[in-house]
Steps between C-alpha positions, in 0.01 A plus 500: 500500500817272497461150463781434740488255800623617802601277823288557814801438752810434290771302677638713742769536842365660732159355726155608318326568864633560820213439766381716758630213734842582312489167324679483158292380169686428211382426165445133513270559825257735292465297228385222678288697687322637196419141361200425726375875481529477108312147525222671677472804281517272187185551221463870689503769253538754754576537884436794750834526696445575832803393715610709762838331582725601257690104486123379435439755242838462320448130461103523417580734238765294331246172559219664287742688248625146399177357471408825214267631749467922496560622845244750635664738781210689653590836645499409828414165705136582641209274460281723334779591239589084446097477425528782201726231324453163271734205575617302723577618844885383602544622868698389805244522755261797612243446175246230492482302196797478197778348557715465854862441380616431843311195441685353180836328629836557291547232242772230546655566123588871440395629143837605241332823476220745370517668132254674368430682130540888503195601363295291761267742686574434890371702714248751574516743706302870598616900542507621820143659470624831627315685293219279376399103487763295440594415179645089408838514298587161346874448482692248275793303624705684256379810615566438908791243451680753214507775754581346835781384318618823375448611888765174602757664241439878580536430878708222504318273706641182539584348834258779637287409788156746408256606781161601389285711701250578196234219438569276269203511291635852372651511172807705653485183829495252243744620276766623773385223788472231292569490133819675521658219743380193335677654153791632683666220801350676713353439849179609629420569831153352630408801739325817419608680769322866537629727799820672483668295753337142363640589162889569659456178726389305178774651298740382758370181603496347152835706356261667247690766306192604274173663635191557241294768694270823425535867592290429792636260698838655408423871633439295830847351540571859659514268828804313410867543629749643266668294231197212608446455107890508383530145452254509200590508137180626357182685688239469230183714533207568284144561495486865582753789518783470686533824714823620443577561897461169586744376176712748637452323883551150328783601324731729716348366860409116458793479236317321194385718198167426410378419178176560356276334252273645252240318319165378484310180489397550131855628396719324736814595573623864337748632631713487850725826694781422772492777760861520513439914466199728598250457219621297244363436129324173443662227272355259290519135489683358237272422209249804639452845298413818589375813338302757556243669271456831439270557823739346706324135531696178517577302181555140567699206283508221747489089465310523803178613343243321366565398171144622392567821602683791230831608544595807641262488731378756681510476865317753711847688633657791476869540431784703347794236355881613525803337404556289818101405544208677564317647796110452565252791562251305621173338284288650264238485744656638761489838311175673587376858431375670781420875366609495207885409636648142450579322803692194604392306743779338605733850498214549796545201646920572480449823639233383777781232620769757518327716773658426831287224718357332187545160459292419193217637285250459240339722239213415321285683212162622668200559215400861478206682394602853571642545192905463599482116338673315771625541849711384712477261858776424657547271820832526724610279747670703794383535874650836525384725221140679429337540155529836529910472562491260167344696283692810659830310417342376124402860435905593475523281197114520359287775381196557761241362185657194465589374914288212585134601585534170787771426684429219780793425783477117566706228734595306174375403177420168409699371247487159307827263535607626196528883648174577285229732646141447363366824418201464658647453798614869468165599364364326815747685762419842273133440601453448139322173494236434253155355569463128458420419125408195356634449113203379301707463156788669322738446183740673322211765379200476763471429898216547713545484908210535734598713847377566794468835652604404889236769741845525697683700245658806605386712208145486624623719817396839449311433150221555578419473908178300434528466162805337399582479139834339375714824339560494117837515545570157737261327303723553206845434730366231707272311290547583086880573496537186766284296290743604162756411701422181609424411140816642319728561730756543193363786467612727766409793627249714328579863351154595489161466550358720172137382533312475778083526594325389825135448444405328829606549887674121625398476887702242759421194492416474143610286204631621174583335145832650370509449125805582331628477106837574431595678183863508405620773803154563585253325756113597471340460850097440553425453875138370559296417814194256433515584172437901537876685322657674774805640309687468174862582311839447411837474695774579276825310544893587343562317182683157569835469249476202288736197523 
């Protein structure tokens, strides 16, 4: 890592903050305000940042960055998520205990200014937890400071005024809401406006001509006059794919092309496309390379990575590179084999949202037992189409083996800020939730999770009338392959299930001990009640690629 110091908020033009009163803060203002917050933060190794206004947050985070504290961003602002973490609590009202900075008065003498070594580690912060827990990323100064201000050069942001409708304690919020202003004169805008109309009325209100946003919020700006979004030089979106018809809305109807942002929170940014034209190829950043191996997965050379990790590194994408950039197939994971055929996930979810009266849809990988490997759930959001008429539009483009075995219609889908969609929200809509399981240990080669078979399942209907006996087969979907899952998520959907053996009949109401051992891309299962084996065997899992 680069012993160079960077400058927190380098002299500068234009105002650092503008209000949501519309009140003008300039440089001087912040620093002064940061003193007292620093004072109280002093002899802290690390603080939990939990500030929803985004003026207290901006100068919080500056406050404890200058006193060498890390930064912890939890992945959202809820009291039981604040509890999971170590440090001190920096709020500005709505948590009890920490520290209140709408307490701490600005300081009479403003501060010259913030710099801080490179190679500092300043901040830590968590994946969205689509697919699993959470996972904490520690970033360096040179690693978040480098890149925001390759995004100030690439974009040409100064004198921007930035609206941010994605929270700020999101690598791709802090980077474009935050970071990216304080290196590049310019403004941000102290409103996180959500609706469609709230957004335009911000935009115009403040003269914004910059708007951070996700796919999500952006498919719903539908409701807006024509040319409403004209004024803006950049529309920045990331977090999820942006649907090409509402670019194409964005860019021929609401007059700003829209560009979007691909990365990660371990990677940071990769690469960026303008949707000037239908489709284009995604661009890296300067300083970013990208290859592709001879399966297809993403090579990576970035100064955004940890320095610990190897370079290339492997990302879990797909993607075929061209002269002018290279277009994504979707992840690793997302490739499942149902039957014997490869399937992507998202091509379903592309197809799903093309059918008329679809406004959004998920697909997720179901575990299978009946020897096809995987299959397929999907849920659609549309008041005016049937499964039946889904799946009778999917079948056009899909072979009658591989269509989704569930397809749920639902009002919406509830999406994080970010645009994200928790699988087991899906699982849950798909009627695919697992019984409640309590982990009792796990590590990289054992876990061990004790679950409770609810009398209220549906699989006891019909099996047996008087008798009821948990099938083979959902005790292996719903409680061992759930129970893999929850332990090594990384590891994706199985391929098969080559061993299996039931020994004992598993009644409602009962408890079992899952014990699992994973061995390279195998996982050997035990399920016990009270002692007495009930089954045993092995789930088989594709080979990961190595970094």
């Amino acid at each position: 890592m680069t012993e160079e110091s960077f400058a927190l908020l380098p002299a500068r033009a234009a105002p650092v903050l503008i209000e949501g009163d519309g009140a003008a803060v300039d440089r001087a203002a912040i620093l002064a305000a940061t003193g007292p917050v620093a004072a109280a933060l002093a002899g802290h190794a690390e603080v939990v940042l939990a500030c929803a206004d985004r003026g207290h947050f901006v100068r919080a985070l500056l406050a404890a960055w200058s006193v060498g504290a890390i930064v912890t961003l939890p992945s959202n602002l809820l009291p039981a998520t604040l509890d999971q973490h170590a440090g001190l609590r920096v709020h500005d009202g709505g948590h009890a205990g920490g520290l209140d900075v709408r307490t701490l008065a600005a300081s009479a003498a403003a501060s010259d200014g913030i710099v801080v070594p490179g190679a500092r580690t300043c901040v830590r912060l968590f994946t969205s937890g689509t697919t699993g827990v959470p996972k904490a990323i520690d970033k360096a100064f040179a690693q978040l400071l480098g890149e925001a201000e390759q995004l100030v050069r690439r974009f040409d942001l100064a004198g921007a005024r930035v609206v941010c409708t994605v929270p700020l304690h999101h690598i791709y919020g802090l980077l474009f809401g935050v970071l990216a202003p304080l290196r590049g004169d310019a403004t941000i805008v102290a409103v996180g406006p959500l609706h469609a109309e709230a957004v335009l009325a911000a935009i115009e209100r403040f003269d914004a001509d910059v708007l951070v946003s996700t796919p999500a919020q952006l498919r719903a700006f539908d409701v807006l006059p024509d040319r409403a979004l004209a004024r803006l030089r950049h529309v920045f979106s990331s977090g999820a794919p942006l649907r090409p018809d509402t670019a194409a809305a964005l860019r021929d109807r609401l007059g700003v092309a829209p560009t979007e942002v691909f990365g990660s929170s371990e990677t940071g940014g990769i690469a960026t496309r303008t949707h000037r034209s239908a489709e284009p190829p995604w661009v890296p950043l300067p300083g970013v390379e990208v290859t592709a191996d001879a399966d297809g997965r993403m090579l990576l050379r970035s100064p955004w990575l940890d320095p610990s990790v190897s370079q290339p590194h492997a990302t879990d994408d797909r993607i075929s590179v061209g002269d002018a950039g290279f277009v994504h197939h979707g992840r690793v994971d997302d490739v499942i084999k149902v039957g014997g055929r490869r399937v992507a996930l998202g091509d379903v979810v592309a197809k799903a949202q093309a059918i008329a009266g679809v406004q959004d849809a998920v697909a997720v990988a179901l575990p299978a037992v009946d020897g096809r490997g995987a299959a397929i759930g999907l849920v659609v959001v549309t008041s005016v189409r049937t499964p039946e008429e889904i799946r009778g539009a999917l079948a056009a483009w899909f072979d009658a083996a591989v269509l989704p075995r569930r397809i749920v219609c639902a009002p919406s889908l509830p999406r994080t800020a970010a645009g994200k969609l928790a699988h087991a929200h899906a699982r849950a809509l798909l009627g695919d939730a697992a019984p409640p399981r309590t982990r009792v240990h796990g590590d990289d080669r054992t876990a061990c999770f004790d679950v409770e078979i609810e009398p209220d399942l549906p699989a006891f209907d019909g099996h047996f009338p008087g008798d009821p006996i948990l099938p083979g087969a959902v005790l292996l979907e719903a409680v061992v392959l759930r129970s893999i899952e929850d332990a090594w998520p990384e590891l994706g959907a199985p391929i098969g299930i080559p061993r299996a053996k039931f020994t004992e009949r598993i009644g409602p109401g009962q408890r079992v001990r899952v014990t699992l051992e994973r061995r390279g891309d195998r996982v050997a299962f035990t399920v016990t009640r009270a002692e007495v084996p009930c089954a045993a065997g092995s789930v088989a899992f594709a080979p990961r690629a190595s970094g």
